[in-house]
N, C-alpha and C positions, 0 to 999 in steps of 0.2 A: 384490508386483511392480508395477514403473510400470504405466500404464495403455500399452495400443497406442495412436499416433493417428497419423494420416497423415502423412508424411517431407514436409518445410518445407524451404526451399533454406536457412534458417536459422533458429532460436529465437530467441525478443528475449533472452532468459536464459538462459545456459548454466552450466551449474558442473560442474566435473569434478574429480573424488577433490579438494574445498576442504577444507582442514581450516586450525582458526584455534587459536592454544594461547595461555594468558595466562602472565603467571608473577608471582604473589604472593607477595613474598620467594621463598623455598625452594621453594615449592609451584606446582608446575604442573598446569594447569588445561587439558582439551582439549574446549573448548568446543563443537566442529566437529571432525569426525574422518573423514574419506575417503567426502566427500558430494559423488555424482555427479546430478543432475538438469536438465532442460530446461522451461522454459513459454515456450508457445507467444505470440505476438501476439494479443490481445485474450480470450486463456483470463485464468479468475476463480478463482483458485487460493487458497485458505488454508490455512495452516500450522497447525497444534495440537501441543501438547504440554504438559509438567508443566514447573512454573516449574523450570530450569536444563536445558532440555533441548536448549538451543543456538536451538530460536526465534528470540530477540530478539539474538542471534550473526546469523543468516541474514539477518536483514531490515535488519540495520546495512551486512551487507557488499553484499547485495541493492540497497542505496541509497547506494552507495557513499561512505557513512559510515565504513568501515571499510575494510580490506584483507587478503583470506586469509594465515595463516602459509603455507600450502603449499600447493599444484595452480593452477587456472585458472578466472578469471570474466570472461565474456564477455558484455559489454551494448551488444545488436544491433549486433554481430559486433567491438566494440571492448576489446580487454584492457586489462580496470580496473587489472591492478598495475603496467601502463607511463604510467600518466597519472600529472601532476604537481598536484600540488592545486589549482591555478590550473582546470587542467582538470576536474579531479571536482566542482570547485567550480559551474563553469559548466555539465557534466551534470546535476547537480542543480537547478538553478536553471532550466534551460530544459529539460530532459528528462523530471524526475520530481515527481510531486507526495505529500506528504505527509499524512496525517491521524494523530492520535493521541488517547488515551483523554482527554486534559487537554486541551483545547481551544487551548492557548495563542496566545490571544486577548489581541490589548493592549486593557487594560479603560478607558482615556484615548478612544480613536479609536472612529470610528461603525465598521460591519460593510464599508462600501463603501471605507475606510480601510484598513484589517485586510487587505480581499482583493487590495488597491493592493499590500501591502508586494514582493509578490515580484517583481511588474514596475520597483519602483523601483530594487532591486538590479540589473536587468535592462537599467536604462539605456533603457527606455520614457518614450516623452514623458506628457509630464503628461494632456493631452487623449487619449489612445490609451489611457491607463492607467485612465483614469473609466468611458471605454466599457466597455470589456473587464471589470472589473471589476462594472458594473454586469450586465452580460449574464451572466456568471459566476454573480451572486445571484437571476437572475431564475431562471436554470437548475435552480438549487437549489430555488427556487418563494419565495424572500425578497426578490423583487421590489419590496413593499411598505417591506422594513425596513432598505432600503439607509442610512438614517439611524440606525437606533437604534446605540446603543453596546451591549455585550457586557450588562451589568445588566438590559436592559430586554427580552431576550430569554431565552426558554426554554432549555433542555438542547437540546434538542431544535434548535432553531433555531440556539443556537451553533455545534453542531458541525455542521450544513449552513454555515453562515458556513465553518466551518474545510476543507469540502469545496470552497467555491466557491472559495477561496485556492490550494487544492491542484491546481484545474481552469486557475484562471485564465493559466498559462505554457502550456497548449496539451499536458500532458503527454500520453508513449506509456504511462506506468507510472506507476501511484497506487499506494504501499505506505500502508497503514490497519492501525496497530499497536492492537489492542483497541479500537477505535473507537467502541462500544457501550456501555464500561464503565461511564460514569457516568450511563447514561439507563436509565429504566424501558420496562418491555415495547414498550409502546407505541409508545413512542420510538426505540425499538433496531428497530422492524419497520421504520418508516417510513425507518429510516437505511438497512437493508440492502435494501429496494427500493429508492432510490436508488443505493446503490453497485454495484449488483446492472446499473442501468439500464448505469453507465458502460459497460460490457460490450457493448451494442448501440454505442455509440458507437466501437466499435472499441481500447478503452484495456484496456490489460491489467490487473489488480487483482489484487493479492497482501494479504491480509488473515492477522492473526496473534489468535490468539480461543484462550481455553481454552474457550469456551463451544457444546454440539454444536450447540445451536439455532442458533446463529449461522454456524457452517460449514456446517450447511444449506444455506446461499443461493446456498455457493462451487457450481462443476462439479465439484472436484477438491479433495479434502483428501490432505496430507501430514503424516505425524504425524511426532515425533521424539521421540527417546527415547536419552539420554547422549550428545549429540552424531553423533548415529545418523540416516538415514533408516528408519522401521522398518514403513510402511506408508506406500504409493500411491495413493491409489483414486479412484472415482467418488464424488459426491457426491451423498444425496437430495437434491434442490432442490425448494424449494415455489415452485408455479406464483401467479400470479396471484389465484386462488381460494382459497388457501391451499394445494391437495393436493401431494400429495412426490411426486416423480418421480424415477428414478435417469437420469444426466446423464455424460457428460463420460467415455463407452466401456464397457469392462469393467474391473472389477478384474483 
């Protein structure tokens, strides 16, 4: 069952009975199947599930990258299937920010270049976009490495570069698809206490992880299973000290 949480004059995210169906030749495919859920404004939500279990479905249409075959998705209070790509386009670009497991970092350009690119789409002047940009990296705590290019930096450090990128449009909602994947422990802690911070900052975080340690950090896991919602819950989260705490209501 969803968790209880206190009625909101609105959700930043809403999805009601979303269902998405592909069709490969002959064979149709229902990736998404009559999935009703809310997250709330600055809730830290991660999705789990076994690879085809509509996840990386959720988080396409979640960033609206994609468009439900059937029901209703509503991003802070605006229905994504009446916008025209001109518009989802500009959603994305000044509304939401991205992270993902591949860094995709242009390996040409320094880090303070890299975190530039979404403002230039953006039609940002040049001098507003260095600022911002730089302040972005210092946030990440790569203040220092606003020069180096992608090679001369760690895992670790890249994908804070590809967090500062994701920051730098001022987003309400940062989707971080396996964000962890190509760092060691170590590296993967340091990420999720930062993503973990944006959450004080008031930004909503939806992260997609087959890994428990990692949805540890969320408030709130939602699992899926065949295009299924199939559990709701609270999340252990580890405090600061490391200790787990259950967070984010009742199951």
């Amino acid at each position: 069952m969803p968790i209880d949480r206190p009625a909101l004059a609105r959700p930043l995210i809403e999805l009601r009975r979303v269902a998405k169906t592909y069709h490969l030749g002959e064979v149709e495919v229902n990736a998404l199947r009559d999935v009703s859920l809310s997250i709330a404004r600055g809730e830290f939500v991660a999705i789990m599930g076994a690879s085809g279990s509509g996840k990386s479905t959720l988080m396409n249409i979640i960033g609206c990258l994609d468009r439900p075959t059937a029901g209703s998705y509503r991003l802070d209070g605006v229905e994504i299937a009446r916008q025209s790509r001109e518009a989802l386009a500009n959603l994305r670009n000044r509304g939401l920010g991205f992270v993902f497991q591949s860094f995709n970092l242009l390996p040409r350009t320094t880090a303070l270049e890299n975190v530039e690119l979404p403002l230039i789409y953006g039609a940002v002047r040049a001098r507003d976009r260095r600022r911002r940009a730089r302040q972005a990296l210092e946030r990440v705590g790569l203040g220092d490495r606003v020069h180096h290019h992608p090679n001369q930096l760690s895992g670790g450090q890249q994908q804070r570069v590809a967090i500062a990128r994701a920051l730098v449009g001022e987003p309400k909602l940062v989707l971080a698809d396996e964000p962890t994947g190509n760092l060691d422990s170590a590296a993967s802690a340091e990420m999720m206490t930062l993503l973990r911070g944006l959450r004080d900052d008031g930004i909503t975080l939806v992260l997609v992880t087959h890994e428990p340690d990692i949805a540890a950090y969320a408030e709130r896991v939602i699992v899926f299973k065949d295009g299924l919602v199939c559990s709701d819950s609270a999340a252990l989260v580890r405090d600061a000290a490391g200790a787990v705490r259950l967070e984010g209501g009742r199951a």
